[in-house]
Backbone bond lengths (Angstrom), bond angles and torsions (degrees), N, CA, C in turn:
res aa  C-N    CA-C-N  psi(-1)  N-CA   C-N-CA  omega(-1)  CA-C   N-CA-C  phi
1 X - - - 1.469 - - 1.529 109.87 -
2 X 1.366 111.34 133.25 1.740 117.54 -163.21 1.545 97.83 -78.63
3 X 1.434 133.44 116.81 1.160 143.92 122.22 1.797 104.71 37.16
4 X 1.199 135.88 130.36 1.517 122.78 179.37 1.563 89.64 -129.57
5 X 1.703 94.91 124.57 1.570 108.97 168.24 1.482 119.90 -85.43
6 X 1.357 79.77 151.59 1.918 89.13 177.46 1.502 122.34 -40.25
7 X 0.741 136.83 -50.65 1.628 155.60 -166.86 1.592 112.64 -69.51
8 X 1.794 93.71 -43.73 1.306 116.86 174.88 1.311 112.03 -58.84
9 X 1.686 120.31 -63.31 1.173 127.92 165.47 1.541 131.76 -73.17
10 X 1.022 106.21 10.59 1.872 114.78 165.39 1.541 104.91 -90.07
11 X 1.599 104.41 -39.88 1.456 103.92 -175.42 1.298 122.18 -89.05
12 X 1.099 112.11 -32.97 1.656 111.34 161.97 1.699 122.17 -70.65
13 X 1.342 120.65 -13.07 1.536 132.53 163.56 1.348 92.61 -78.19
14 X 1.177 126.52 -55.12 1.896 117.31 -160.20 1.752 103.57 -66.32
15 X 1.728 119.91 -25.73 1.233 113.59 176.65 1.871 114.68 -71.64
16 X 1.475 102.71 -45.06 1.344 116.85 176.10 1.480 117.21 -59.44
17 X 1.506 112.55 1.72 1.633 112.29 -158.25 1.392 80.80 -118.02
18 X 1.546 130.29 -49.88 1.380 132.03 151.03 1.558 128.77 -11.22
19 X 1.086 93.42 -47.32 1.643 109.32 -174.21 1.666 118.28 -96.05
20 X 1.761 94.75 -24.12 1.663 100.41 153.61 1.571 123.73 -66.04
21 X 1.031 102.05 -40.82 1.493 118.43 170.69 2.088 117.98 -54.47
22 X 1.504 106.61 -28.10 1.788 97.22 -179.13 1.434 82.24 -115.09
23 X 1.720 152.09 -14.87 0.965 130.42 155.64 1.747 107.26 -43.01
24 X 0.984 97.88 -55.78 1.909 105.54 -161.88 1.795 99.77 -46.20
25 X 1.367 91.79 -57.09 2.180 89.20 -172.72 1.314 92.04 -64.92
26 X 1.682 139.06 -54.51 1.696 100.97 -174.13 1.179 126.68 -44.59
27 X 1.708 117.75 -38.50 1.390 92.62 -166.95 1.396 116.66 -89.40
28 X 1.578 124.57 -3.72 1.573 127.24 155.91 1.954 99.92 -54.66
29 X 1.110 113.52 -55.07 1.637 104.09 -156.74 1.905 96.45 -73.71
30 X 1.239 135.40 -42.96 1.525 148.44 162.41 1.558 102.60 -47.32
31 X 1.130 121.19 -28.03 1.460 112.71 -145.19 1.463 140.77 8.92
32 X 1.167 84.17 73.37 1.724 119.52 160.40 1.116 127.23 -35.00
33 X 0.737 119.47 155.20 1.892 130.73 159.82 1.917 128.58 -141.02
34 X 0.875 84.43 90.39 1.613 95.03 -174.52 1.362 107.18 -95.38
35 X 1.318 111.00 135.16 1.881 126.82 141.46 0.882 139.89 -132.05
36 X 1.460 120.11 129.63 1.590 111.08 -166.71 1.256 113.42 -140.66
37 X 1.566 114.12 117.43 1.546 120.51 -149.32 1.536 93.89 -106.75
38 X 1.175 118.38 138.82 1.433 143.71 172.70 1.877 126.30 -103.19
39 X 1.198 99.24 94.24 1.320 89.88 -165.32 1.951 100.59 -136.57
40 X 1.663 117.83 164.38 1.716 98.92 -158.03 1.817 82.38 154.86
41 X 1.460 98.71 148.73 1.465 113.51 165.40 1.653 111.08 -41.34
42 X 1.388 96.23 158.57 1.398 113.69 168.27 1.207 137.51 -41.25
43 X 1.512 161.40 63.81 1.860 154.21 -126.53 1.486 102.82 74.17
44 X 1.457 122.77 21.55 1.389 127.57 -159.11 2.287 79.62 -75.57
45 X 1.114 119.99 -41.16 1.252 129.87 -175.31 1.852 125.55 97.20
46 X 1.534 85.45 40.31 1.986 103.28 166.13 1.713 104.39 -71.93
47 X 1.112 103.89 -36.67 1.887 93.51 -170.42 1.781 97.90 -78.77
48 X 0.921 143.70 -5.48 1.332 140.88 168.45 1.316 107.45 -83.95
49 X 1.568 133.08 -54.26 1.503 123.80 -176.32 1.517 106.09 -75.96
50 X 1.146 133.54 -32.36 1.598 125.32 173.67 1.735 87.31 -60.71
51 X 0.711 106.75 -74.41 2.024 105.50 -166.85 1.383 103.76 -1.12
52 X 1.639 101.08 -68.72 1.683 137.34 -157.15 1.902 89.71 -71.53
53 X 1.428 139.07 -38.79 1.099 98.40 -160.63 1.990 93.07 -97.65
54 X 1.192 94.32 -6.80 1.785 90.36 179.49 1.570 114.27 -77.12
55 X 0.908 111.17 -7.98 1.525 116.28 -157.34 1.599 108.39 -92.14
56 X 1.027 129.42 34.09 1.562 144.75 -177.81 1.034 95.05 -155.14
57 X 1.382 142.63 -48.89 1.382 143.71 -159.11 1.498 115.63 -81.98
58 X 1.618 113.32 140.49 1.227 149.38 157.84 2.038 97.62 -26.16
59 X 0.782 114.07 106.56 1.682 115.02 -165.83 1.725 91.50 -85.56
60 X 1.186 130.55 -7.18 1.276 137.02 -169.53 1.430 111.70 -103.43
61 X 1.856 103.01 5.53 1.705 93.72 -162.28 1.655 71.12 -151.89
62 X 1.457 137.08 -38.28 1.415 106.91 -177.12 1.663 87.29 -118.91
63 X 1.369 106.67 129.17 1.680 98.38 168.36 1.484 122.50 -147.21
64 X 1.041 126.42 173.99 1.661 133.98 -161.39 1.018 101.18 -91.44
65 X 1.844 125.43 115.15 1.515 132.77 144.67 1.716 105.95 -72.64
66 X 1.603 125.34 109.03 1.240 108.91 158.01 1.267 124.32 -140.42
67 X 1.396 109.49 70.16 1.754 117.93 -151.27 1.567 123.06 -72.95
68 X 1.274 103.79 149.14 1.666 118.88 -174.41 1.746 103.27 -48.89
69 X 1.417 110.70 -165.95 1.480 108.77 179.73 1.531 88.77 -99.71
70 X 1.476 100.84 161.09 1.690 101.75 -177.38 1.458 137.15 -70.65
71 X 1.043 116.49 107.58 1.535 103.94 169.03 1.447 153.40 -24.14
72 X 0.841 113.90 112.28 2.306 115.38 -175.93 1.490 108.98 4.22
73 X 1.602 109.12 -37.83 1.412 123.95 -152.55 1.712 88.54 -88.85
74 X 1.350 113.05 -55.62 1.646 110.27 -142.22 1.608 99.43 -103.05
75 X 1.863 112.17 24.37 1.022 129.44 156.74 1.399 119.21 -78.14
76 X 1.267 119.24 -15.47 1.004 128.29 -152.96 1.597 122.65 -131.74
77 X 1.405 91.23 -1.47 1.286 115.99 161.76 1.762 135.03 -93.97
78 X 0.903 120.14 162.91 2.283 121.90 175.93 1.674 79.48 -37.25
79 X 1.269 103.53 124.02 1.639 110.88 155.20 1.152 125.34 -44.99
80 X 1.565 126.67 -29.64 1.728 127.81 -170.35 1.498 88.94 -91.61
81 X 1.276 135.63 -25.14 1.648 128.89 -162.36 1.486 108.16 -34.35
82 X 1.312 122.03 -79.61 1.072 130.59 -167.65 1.485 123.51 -63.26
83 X 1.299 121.61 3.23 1.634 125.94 165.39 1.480 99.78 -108.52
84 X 1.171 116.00 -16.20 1.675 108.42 -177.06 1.589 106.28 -76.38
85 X 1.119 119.27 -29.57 1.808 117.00 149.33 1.482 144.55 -32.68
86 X 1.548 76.75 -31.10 2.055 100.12 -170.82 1.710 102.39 -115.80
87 X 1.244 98.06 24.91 1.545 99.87 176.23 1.680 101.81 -91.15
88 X 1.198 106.77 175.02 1.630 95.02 -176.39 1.176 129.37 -105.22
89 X 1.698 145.88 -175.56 1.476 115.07 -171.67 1.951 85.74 -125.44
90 X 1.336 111.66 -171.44 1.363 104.74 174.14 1.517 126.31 -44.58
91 X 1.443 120.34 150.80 1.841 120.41 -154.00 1.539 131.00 10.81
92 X 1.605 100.30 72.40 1.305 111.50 176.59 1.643 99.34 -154.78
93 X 1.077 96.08 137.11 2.033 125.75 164.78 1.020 104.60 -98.63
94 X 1.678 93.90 134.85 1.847 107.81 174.78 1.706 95.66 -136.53
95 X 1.292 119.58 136.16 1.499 130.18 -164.16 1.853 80.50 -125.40
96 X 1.666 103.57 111.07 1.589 99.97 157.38 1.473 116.96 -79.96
97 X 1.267 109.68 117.45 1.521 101.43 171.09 1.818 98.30 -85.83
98 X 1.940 113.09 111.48 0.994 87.56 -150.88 1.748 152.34 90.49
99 X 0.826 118.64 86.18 1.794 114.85 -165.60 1.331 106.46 -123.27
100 X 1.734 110.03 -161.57 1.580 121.74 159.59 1.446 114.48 -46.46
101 X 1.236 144.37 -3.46 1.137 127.92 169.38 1.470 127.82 -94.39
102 X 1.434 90.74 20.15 1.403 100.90 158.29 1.412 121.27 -52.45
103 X 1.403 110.26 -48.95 0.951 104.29 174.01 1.450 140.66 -71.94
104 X 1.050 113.87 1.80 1.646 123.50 153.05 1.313 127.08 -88.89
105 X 1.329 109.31 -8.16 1.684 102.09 174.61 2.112 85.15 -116.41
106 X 1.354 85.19 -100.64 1.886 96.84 -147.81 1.598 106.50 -41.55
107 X 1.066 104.67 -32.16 1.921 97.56 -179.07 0.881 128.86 -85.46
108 X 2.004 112.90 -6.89 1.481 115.25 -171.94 1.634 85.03 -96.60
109 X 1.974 114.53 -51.07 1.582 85.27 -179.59 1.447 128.42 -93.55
110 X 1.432 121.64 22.32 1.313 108.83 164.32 1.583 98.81 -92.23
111 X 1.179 128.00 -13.22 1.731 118.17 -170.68 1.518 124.59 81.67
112 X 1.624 95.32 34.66 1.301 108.01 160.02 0.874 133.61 -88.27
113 X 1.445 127.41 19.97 1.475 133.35 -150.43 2.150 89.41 -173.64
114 X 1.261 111.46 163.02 1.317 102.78 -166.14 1.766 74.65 -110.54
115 X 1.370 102.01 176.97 1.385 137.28 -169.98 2.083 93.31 -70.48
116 X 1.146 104.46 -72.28 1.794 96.48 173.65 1.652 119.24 -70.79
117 X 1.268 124.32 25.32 1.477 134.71 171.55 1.427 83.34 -98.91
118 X 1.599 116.95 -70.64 1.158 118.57 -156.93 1.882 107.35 -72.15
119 X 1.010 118.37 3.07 1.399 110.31 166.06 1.688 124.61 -86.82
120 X 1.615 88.06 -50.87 1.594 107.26 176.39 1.659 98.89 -50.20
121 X 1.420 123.32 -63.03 1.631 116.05 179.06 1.244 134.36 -33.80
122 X 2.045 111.07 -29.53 1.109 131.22 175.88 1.408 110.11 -80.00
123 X 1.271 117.45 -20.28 1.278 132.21 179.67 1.453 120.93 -61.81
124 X 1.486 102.09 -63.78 1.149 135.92 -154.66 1.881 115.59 -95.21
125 X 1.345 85.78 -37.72 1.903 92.29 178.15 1.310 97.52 -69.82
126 X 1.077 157.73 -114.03 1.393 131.34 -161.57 1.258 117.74 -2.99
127 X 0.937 145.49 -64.79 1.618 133.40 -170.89 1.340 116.57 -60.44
128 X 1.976 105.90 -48.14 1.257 124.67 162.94 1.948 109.03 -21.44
129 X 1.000 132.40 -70.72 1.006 172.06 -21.94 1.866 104.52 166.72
130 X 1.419 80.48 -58.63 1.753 99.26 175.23 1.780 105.00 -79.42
131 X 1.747 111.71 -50.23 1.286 100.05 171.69 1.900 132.27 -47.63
132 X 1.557 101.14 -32.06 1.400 120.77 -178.28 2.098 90.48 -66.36
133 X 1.235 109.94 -59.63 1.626 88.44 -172.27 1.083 124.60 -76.88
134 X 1.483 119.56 -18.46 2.002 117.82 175.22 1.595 92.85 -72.86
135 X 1.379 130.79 -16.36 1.666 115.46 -157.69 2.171 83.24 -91.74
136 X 1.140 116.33 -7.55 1.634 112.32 171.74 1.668 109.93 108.51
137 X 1.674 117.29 31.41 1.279 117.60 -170.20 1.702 84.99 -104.83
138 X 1.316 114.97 144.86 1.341 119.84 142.46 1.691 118.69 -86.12
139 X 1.342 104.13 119.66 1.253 96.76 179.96 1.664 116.89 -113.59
140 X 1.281 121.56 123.78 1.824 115.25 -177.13 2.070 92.72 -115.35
141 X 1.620 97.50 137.16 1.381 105.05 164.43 1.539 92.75 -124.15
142 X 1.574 83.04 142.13 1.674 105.17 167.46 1.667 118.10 -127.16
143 X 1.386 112.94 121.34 1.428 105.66 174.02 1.427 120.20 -100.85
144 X 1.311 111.18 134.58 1.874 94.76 -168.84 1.821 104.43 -105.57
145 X 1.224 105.40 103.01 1.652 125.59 148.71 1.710 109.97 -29.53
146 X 1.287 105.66 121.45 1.753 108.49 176.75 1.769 100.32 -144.36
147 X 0.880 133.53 108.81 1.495 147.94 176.27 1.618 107.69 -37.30
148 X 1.239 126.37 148.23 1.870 111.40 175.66 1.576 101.19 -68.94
149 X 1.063 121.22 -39.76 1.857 99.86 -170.80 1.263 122.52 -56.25
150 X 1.614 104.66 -36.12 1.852 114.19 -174.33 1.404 101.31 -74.47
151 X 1.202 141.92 -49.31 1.155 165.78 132.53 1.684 105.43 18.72
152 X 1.817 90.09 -74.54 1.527 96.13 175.64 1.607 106.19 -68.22
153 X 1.276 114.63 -66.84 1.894 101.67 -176.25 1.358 99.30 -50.59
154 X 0.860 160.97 -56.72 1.733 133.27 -174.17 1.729 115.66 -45.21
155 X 1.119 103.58 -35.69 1.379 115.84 -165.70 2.082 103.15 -72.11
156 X 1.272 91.93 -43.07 1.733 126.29 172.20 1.611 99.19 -58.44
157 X 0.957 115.42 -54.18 1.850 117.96 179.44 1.381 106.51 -76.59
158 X 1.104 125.80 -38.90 1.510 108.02 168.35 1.269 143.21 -93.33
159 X 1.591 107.19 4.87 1.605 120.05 153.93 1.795 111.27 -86.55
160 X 1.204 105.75 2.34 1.758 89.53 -163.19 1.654 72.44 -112.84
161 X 1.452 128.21 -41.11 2.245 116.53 -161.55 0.944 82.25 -105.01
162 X 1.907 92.15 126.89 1.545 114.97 -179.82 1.101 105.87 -76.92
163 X 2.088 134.46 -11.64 1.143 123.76 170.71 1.723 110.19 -74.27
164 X 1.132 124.42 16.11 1.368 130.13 -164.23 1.524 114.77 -115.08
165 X 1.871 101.51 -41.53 1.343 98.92 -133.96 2.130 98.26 -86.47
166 X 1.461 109.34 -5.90 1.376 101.38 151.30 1.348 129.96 -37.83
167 X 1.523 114.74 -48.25 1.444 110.09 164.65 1.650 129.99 -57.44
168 X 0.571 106.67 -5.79 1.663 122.66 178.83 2.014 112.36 -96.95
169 X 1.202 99.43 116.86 1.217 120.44 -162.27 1.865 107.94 -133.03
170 X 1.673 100.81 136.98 1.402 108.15 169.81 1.633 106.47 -28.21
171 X 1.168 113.06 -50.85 1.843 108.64 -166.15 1.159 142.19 -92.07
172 X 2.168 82.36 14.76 1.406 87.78 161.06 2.109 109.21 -123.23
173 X 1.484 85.39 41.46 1.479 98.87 160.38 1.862 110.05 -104.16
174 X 1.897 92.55 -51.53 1.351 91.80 168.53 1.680 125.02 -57.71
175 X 1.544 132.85 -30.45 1.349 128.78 155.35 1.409 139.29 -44.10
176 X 1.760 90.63 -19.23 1.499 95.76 177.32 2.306 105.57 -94.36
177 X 1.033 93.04 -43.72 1.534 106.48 175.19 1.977 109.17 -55.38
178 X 1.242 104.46 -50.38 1.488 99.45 171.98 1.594 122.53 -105.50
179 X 1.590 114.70 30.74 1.108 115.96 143.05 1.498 146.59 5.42
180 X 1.281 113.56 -59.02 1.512 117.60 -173.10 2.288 80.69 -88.04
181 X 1.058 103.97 -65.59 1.007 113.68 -174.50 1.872 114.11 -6.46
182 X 1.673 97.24 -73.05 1.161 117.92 172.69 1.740 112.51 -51.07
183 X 1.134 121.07 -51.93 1.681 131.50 175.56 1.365 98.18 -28.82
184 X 1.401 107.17 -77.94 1.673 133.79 170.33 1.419 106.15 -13.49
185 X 1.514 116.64 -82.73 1.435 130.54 -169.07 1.594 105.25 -57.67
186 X 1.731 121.76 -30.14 1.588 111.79 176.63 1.425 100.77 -82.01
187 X 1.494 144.88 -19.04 1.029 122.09 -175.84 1.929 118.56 -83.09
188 X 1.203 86.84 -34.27 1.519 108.81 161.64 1.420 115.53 -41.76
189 X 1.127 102.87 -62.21 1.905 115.60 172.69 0.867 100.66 -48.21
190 X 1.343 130.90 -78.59 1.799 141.87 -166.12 1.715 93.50 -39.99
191 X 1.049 117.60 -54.43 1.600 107.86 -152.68 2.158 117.99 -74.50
192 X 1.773 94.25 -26.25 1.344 95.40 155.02 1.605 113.06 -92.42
193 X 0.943 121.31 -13.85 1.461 105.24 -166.58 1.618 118.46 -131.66
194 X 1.504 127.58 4.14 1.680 134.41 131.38 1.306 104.16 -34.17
195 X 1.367 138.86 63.58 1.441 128.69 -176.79 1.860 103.70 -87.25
196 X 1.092 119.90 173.28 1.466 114.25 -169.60 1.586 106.12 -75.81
197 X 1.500 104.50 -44.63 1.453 141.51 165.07 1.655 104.76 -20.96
198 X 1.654 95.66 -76.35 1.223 111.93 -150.66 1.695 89.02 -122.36
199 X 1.230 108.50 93.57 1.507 93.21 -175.83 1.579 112.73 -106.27
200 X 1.536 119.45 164.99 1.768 107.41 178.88 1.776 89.92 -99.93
201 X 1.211 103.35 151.44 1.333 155.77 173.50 1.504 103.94 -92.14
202 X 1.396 127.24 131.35 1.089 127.76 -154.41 1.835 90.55 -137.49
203 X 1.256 108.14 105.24 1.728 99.25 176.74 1.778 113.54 -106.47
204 X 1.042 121.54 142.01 1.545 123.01 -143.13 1.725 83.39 -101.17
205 X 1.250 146.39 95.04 1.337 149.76 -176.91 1.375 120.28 -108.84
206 X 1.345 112.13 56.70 1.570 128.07 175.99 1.811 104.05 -96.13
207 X 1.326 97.93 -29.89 1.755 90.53 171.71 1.696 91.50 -136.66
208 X 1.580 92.45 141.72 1.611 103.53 -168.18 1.568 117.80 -76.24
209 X 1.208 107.51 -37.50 1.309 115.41 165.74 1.480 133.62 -43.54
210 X 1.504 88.70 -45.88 1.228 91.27 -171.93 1.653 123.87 -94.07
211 X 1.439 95.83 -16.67 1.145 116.00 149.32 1.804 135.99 -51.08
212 X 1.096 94.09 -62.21 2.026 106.59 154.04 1.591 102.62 -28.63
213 X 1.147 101.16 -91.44 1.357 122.22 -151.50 1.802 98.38 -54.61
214 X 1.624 124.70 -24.00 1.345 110.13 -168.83 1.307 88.91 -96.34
215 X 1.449 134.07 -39.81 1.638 118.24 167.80 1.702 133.15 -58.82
216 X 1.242 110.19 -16.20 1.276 124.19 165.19 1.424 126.73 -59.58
217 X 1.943 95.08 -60.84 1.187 104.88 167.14 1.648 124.53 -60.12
218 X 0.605 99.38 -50.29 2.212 105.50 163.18 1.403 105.63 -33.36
219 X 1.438 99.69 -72.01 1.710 88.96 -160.41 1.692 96.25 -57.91
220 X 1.729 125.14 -41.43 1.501 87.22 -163.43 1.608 111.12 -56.26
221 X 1.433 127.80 -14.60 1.323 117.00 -157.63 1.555 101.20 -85.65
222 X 1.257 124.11 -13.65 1.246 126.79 168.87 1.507 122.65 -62.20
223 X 1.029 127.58 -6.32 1.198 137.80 -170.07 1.603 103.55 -146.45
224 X 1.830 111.94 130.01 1.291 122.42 -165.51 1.768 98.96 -113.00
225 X 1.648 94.10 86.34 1.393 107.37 175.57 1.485 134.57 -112.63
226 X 1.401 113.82 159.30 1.820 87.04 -169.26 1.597 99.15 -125.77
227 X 1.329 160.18 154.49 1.083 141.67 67.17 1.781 101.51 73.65
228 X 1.128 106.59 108.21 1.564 126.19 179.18 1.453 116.22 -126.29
229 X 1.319 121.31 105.31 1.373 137.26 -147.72 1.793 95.03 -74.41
230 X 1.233 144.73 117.10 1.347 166.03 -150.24 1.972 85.81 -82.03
231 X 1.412 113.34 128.30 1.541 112.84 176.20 1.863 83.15 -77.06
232 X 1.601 99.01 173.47 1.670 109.69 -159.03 2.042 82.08 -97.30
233 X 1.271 113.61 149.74 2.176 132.53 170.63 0.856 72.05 -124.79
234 X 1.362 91.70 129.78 1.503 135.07 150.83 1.780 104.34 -115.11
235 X 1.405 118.67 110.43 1.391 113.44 -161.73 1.669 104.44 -88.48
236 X 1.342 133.46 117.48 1.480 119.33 -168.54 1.476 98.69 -67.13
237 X 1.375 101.03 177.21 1.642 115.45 165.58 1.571 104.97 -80.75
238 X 1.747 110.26 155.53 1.810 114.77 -169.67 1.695 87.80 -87.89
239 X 1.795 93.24 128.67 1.725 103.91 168.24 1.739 105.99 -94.05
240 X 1.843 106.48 99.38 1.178 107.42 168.28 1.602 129.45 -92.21
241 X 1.399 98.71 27.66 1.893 108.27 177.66 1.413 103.59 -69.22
242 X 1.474 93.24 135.48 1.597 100.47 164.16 1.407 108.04 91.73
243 X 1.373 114.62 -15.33 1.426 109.35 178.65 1.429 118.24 -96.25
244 X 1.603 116.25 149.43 1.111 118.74 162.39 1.683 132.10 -115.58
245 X 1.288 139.81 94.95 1.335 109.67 -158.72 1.702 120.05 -80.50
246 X 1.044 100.29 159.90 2.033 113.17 -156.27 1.255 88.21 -76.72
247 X 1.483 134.92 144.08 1.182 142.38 147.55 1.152 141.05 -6.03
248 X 1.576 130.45 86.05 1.393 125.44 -159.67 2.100 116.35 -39.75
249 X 1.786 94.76 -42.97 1.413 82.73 -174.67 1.536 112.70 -81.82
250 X 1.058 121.94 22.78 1.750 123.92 168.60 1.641 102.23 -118.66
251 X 1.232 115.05 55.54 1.377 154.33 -164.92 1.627 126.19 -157.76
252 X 1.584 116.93 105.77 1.478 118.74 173.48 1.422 115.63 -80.25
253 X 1.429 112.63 123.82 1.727 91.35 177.53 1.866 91.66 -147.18
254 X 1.711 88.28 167.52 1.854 104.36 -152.16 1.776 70.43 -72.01
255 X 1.826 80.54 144.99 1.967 87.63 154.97 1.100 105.10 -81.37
256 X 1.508 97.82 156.71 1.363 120.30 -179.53 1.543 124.92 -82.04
257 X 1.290 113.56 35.00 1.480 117.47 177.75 1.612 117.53 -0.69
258 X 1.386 114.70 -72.46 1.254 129.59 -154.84 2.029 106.33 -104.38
259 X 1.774 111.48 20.53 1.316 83.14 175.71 1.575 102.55 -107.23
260 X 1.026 139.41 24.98 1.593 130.78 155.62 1.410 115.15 -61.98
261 X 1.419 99.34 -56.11 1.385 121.57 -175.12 1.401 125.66 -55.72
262 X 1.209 94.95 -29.58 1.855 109.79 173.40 1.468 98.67 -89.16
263 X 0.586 133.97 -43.60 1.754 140.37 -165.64 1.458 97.38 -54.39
264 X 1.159 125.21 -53.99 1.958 122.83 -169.04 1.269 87.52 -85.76
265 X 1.267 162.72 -7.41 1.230 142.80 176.93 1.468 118.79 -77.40
């Protein structure tokens, strides 16, 4: 596979971001319901393609489920309760960074969850699952595949760039130590929950780029949308009658550090 240049991949993301953009008004004018959960090893690179497909979009019509760990309270509640909140209502996208399948990876192998929690879930999410699409949700899961070497240099880049190393978390020391462990618990998943229905999507994320752009392109093909003809703005002229404006120097404003400097450029 030929090498993908920068330019190449700015412009083929800016077309695919295009097409996020008349996806988005069909499913406001259709009123749709989309979800599409993102889930995959650690630097696997889900928080980069949600970035890329939110980042044109109406944040009020496509937006990020990516919830804390649960509270005393919502421990103690139906396990799906608290994501069934963040599901969406007519013409709206919700991207889980992250979902209910928590409970098949980090809680079954760190032991946050008992051994018959984590069975019943295996049980039960499939059906879960089926109710969400007969009730009129489209639902797409994607798991993102990341190789151990890339894995480790990602992991390597975000302990050394301090703009990075927020991403880096105790549990993804423990991910590397219980390894097979984790393997285990995704194959497990796959085998109750690859349903024909609801199937996972497997995105190959050893290079990020190219990764983006082939998960992007998917989801638009997942959805059979068309092209929503823009009503015609007509922008009026500004009616400044009657106004007076207040005195600039009875006014706080940021100094301008940096506008000399821009100015000769």
């Amino acid at each position: 596979m030929a090498k993908l240049k920068k330019k190449e991949y700015e412009r083929k993301l800016l077309e695919l971001q295009t097409e996020l953009v008349k996806l988005q008004q069909w499913v406001v004018q259709e009123k749709l319901k989309i979800v599409v959960i993102f889930e995959g090893r650690d630097a696997a690179g889900k928080g980069g393609v949600i970035k890329r497909i939110t980042e044109k979009l109406n944040p009020r019509i496509c937006r990020v489920a990516a919830l804390p760990a649960p509270t005393d309270r919502e421990k103690t509640q139906w396990y799906f309760q608290r994501y069934v909140s963040h599901l969406p209502a007519a013409g709206e996208i919700v991207l889980f960074d992250r979902s209910w399948y928590n409970r098949a990876g980090v809680e079954h192998v760190m032991g946050f969850c008992s051994p018959d929690e984590h069975q019943e879930f295996l049980r039960s999410c499939p059906e879960f699952e089926r109710m969400l699409t007969r009730s009129g949700i489209t639902l797409i899961k994607y798991w993102f595949s990341v190789s151990d070497e890339v894995q480790e240099q990602r992991f390597i880049d975000r302990i050394n760039n301090p703009l990075k190393r927020w991403k880096f978390s105790p549990m993804d020391l423990e991910s590397r130590s219980r390894w097979a462990e984790y393997s285990k618990a995704k194959d497990e998943m796959f085998a109750y929950t690859d349903t024909k229905q609801n199937p996972w999507w497997v995105v190959n994320s050893d290079i990020k780029k190219a990764a983006r752009l082939n998960c992007i392109s998917h989801f638009l093909s997942q959805i059979d949308y068309q092209s929503v003809a823009d009503s015609e703005i007509n922008l009026p002229p500004i009616n400044k009658t009657g106004y007076v404006r207040a005195p600039l120097n009875e006014q706080t404003f940021v100094p301008e550090v940096y506008a000399s400097s821009l100015e000769k450029e």
